[in-house]
C-alpha positions, -999 to +999 in steps of 0.1 A: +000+000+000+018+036-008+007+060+017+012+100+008+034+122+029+008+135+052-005+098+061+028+086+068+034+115+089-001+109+106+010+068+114+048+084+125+027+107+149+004+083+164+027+053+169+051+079+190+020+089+208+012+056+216+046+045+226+050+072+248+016+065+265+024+031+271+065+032+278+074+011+247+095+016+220+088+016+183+099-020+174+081-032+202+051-011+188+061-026+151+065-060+161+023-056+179+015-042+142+031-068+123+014-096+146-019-075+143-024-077+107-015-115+103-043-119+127-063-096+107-060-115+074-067-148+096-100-129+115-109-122+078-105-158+065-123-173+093-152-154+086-151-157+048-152-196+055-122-204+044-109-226+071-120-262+078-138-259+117-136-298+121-097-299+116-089-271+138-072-249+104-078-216+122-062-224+159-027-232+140-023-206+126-035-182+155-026-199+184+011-188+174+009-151+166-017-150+200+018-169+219+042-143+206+019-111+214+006-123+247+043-124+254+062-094+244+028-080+265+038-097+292+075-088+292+063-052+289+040-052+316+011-045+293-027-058+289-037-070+257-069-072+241-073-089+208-107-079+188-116-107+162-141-084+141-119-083+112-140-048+102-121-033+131-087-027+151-076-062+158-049-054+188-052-033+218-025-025+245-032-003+279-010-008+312-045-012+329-067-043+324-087-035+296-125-048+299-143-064+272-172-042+268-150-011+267-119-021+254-118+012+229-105+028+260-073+012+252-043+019+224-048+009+192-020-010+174-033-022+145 
């Protein structure tokens, strides 16, 4: 995707704003991004169907991207909420638990 000047300055802007909220730096910010959109495309092929429920397609390719995020979280000392609506954000970080019914309230990563 090729993003003008003012958009990348917009992203350059928010992930600082972020980091600086939640005490992180930028890779570890990147590496949440990066992790968020592989779950995206998966959120999105689940719903289009096009894993097979019986064989468990879905969980093997999840279950390692949730591993690595739920870790570097954890290393950070953050909360992590992951939204599986693929028509939304897909990861959000706060240093507070973040509730379920409100979890907007938190840093969106991707």
């Amino acid at each position: 995707m090729v993003y003008s000047k003012k958009e990348r300055e917009q992203y350059n802007n928010y992930r600082i704003a972020v980091c600086e909220r939640l005490g992180i730096r930028e890779l570890d910010y990147n590496a949440f991004r990066r992790v968020g959109q592989s779950l995206h495309y998966y959120y999105e092929a689940n719903c289009n169907g096009d894993f097979n429920e019986e064989e468990g397609q879905y969980e093997v390719f999840v279950k390692p991207l949730y591993a690595k995020a739920d870790s570097l979280a954890k290393r950070l000392n953050l909360y992590i909420y992951y939204q599986t609506d693929p028509r939304g954000g897909t990861i959000y970080l706060d240093k507070k638990p973040i509730p379920e019914n409100n979890y907007t309230i938190a840093n969106l990563v991707y």
